[in-house]
N, C-alpha and C positions, 0 to 999 in steps of 0.2 A: 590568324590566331588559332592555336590549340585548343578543339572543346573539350569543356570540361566533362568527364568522365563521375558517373556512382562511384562514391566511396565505397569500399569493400566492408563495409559493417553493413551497410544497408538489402545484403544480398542473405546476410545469415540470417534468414527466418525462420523461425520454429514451425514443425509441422504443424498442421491444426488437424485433431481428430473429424472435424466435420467438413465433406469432401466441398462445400460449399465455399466454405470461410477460406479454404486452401486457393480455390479457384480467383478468389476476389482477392486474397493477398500477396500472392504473386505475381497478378497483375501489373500490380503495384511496384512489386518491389526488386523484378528480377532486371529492370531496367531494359527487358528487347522490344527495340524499333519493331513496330509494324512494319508490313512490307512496303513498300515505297514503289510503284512503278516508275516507266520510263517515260510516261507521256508528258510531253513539256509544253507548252503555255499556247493559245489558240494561237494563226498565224493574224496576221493583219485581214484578211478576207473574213475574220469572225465579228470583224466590228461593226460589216454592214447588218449582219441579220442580229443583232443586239437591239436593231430599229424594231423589230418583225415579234419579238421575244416580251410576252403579259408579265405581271407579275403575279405568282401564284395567288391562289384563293383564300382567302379571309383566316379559312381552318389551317394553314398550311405550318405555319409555325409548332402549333399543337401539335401534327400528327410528325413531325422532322424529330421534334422533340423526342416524342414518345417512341419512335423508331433508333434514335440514337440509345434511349436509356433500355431499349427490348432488343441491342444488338441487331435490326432489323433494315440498315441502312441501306442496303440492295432495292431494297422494294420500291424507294422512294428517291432514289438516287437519280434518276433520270428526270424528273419534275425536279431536283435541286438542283440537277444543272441548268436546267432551265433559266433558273431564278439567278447563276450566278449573270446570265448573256441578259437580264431584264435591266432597263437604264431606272426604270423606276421601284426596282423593288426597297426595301427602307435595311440602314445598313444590318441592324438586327437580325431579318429574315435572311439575307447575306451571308452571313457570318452562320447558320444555321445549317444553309444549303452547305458551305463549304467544308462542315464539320461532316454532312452526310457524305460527301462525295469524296472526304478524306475518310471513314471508314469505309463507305464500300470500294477501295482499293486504288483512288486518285490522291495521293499525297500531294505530286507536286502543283497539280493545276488546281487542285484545293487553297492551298499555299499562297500558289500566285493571286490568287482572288480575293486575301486577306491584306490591302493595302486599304491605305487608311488610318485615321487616329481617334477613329468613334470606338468607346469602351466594346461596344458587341462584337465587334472587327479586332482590336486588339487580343480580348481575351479568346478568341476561334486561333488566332495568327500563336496564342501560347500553347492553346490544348494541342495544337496540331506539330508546333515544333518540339514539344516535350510528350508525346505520343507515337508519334508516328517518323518524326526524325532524332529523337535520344539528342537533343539540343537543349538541357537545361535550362543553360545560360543564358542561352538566346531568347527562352521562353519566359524565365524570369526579368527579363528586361523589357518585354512586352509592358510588364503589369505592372512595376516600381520603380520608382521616383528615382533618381540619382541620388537622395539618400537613405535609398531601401526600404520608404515607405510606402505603402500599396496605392493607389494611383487612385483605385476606385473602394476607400475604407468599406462601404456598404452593401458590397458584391460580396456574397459569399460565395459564391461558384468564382469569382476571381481569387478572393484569396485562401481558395484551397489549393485552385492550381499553382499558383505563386507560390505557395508553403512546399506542396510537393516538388516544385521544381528547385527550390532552393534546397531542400534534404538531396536532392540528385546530385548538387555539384558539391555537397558534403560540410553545406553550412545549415544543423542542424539549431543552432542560436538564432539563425533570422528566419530559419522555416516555424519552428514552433510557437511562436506568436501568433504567425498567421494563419496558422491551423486552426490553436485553440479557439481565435475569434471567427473563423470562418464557419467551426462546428455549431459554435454559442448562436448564431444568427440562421443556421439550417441544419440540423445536429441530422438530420434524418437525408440528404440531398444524396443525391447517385454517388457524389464523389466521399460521401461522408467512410466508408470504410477504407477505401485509401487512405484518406488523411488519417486515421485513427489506426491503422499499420503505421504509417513512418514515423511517428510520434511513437508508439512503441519502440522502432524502433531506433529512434534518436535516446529513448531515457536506457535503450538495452545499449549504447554506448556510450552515456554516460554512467551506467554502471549503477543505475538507479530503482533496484530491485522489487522495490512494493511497489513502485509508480509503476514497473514495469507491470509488473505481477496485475495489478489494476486494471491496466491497459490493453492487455492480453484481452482480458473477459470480457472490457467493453467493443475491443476490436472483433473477437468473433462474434458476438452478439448483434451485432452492425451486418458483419457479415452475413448472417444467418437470416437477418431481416429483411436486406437487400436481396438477396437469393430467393425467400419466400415469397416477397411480395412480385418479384420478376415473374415466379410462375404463377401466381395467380394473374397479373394481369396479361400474361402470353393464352392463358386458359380462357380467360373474358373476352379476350380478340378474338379468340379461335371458335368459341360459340356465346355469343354476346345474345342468346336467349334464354341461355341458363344462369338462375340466380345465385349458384353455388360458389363459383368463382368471386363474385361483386361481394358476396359474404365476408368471404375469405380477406376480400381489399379492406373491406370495412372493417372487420376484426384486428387486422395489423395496424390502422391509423389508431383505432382506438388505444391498441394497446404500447402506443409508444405517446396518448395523451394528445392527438389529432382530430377533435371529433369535428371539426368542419372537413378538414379529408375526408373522412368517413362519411360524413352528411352526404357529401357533393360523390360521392362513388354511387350511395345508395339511389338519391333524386336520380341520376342520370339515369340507372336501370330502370327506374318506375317510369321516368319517362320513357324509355321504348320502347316499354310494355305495358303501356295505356293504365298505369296504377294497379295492376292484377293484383288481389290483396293475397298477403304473405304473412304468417306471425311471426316470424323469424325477422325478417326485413322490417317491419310496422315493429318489431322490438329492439330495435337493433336503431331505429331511430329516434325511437322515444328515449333511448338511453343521448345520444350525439346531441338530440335537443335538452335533454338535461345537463348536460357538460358545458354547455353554451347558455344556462344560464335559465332558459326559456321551458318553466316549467308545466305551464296550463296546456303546451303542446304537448308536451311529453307525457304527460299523463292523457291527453287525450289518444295520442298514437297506442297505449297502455292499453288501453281500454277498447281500441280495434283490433290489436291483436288477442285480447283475451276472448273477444268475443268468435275468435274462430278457433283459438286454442286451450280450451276453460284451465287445464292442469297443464300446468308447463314450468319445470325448476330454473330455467334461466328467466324467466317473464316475473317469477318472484324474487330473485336477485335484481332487477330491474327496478321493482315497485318499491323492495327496500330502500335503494340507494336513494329512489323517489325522497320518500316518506322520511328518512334522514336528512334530505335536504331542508325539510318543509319543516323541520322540530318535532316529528311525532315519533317519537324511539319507541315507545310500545309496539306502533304497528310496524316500524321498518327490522323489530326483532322477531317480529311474529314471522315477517316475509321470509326472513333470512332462516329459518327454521324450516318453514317450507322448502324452500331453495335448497336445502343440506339435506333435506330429509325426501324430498321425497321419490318417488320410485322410479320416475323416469328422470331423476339428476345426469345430466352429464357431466360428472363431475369433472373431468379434465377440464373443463370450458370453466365452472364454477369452482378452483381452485381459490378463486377472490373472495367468495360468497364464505368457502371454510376457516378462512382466515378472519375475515371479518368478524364471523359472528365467532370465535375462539377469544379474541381481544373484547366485543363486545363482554363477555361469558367475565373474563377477568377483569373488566370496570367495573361488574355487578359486584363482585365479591366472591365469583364459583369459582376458586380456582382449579379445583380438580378436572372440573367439564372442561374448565379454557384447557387445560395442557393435553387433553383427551380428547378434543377437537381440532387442537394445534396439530399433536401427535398424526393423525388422518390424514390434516394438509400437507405434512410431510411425506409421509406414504405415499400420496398421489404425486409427488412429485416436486411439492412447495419448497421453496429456500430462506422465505424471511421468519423473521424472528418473533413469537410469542407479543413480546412488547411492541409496543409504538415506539416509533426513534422521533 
């Protein structure tokens, strides 16, 4: 049978001014097979030492994982071959290793170790034919039902890859369904700016201009998140004693509305660093425990960090958003004043705090202050609007 080939719309992608977002949507979208070698399937003398062969270590999933999404599959390839010759490893870890051993440059024996009809095995058996052999068809048929309904609804990593493999063979009608809900269930996932390119580029051949127009900004914005948070976490591997980097992770989960992400980057650094106290980091999760609800911590974390940082305009943006939680607008506009004002502002960081307290300004009745506070958020860089929506 003829495989099915990308449709020729899906190749015309618009440049993207940010060398990031370019890198992550042509990935996507220019449709080339990875290299494929020539080494083909173990002989029959590999089945005695499969007897001889552990199944990797407890952390092993986690670190496969985190090598596949850092482009890092080399490193760890050798132990995932391991795991495909292990009779006991569980099919998930499997399908893990075969994903590493198909990026670090074994397609086909990768491949061949993807049999089977456990979802973790299936969906490794699609990444890898719609990756690394330009097999759509074959990959979309992994994942959906004989009547093209996704196998596993509740896999968001299955049905992105299904959506993008079905835009490959140029059925953008049954890919975009399963994009949209694959984004809606993991809007933030590795494969999330892919799917948010083909989708683009499915409403740029339907000829659907605003959607398009739309899709555009949330596609490189996607992109730019996923590129950012790549280098930070390549920078916390590379010196996982410096708090800089674990900053940086925490500041992106927050700012896409993650703050247990956040939480769990921060904990993890404090644990390997015997809780070394930090007001940055001790602010940074009194903010994650207040998003989560848990307020009496967060103002206690508040209250560790002031004590080593008495004047600090992000730790009163912190205490405001507190104190608005709590019903006390007097004190949480006091903060936010602080926060704007004063000398050691970062403001790029507190672009929220200017905003904030410009709309608070305009609930009071000051309009002139709000638009002259507005005005400044703009300048720094701000894009939303005066008003509440």
């Amino acid at each position: 049978m003829k495989r099915a080939r990308p449709a020729p719309w899906l190749f015309r992608a618009r440049a993207w001014t940010l060398a990031a977002c370019a890198a992550v949507l042509s990935s996507c979208l220019d449709g080339t097979p990875a290299a494929e070698t020539a080494a083909g399937a173990a002989d029959g003398t590999a089945s005695k030492a499969t007897r001889a062969v552990a199944a990797p270590g407890p952390d092993a999933a986690r670190r496969w994982r985190e090598a596949l999404e850092l482009d890092l599959a080399p490193e760890v390839a050798a132990e995932a071959r391991g795991a495909l010759l292990a009779l006991d490893a569980s099919s998930e870890l499997r399908a893990l290793a075969a994903l590493v051993v198909a990026q670090a440059g074994e397609a086909r024996p990768a491949l061949d170790a993807c049999r089977g009809d456990a979802p973790p095995t299936r969906l490794a058996r699609a990444r890898i034919l719609l990756e690394q052999f330009d097999d759509p068809a074959a990959a979309a048929a992994c994942l959906l039902a004989a009547d093209g309904r996704p196998r596993e609804p509740d896999s968001a990593e299955g049905l992105l890859v299904a959506g993008r493999a079905l835009a490959r063979t140029g059925d953008c009608a049954g890919a975009a369904p399963l994009l949209v809900a694959g984004l809606r269930l993991a809007p933030h996932a590795h494969d999330a700016p892919a799917a948010r390119a083909v989708l683009l580029a499915c409403a740029i051949q339907r000829g659907a201009r605003d959607e398009a127009s739309a899709l555009e900004r949330a596609a490189r914005t996607s992109a730019q998140w996923q590129a950012t948070m790549k280098a930070r976490r390549l920078q916390a591997r590379a010196r996982p004693d410096e708090l800089l980097p674990t900053i940086g992770i925490a500041e992106l989960w927050l700012s896409v509305d993650e703050p247990r992400r956040a939480l769990q980057a921060l904990d993890a650094y404090l644990a390997r660093q015997g809780a070394r106290p930090d007001a940055r980091c001790f602010g940074l999760r009194a903010e994650c425990l207040r998003r989560l609800g848990e307020r009496a911590s967060a103002r206690e974390y508040l209250a560790r960090a002031r004590a080593l940082v008495p004047e600090d305009a992000e730790l009163s943006y912190f205490e405001a958003l507190l104190a608005r939680d709590e019903g006390d607008r007097e004190s949480a506009l006091a903060a936010l004043r602080r926060a704007c004002d004063a000398s050691n502002a970062r403001e790029g960081r507190l672009l929220r705090a200017q905003l904030e307290l410009a709309r608070w300004m305009l609930e009071d009745g000051r309009a002139d202050e709000a638009r002259a506070r507005h005005a400044r958020y703009l300048e720094l860089g701000g894009d939303e609007p005066l008003e509440r929506r």
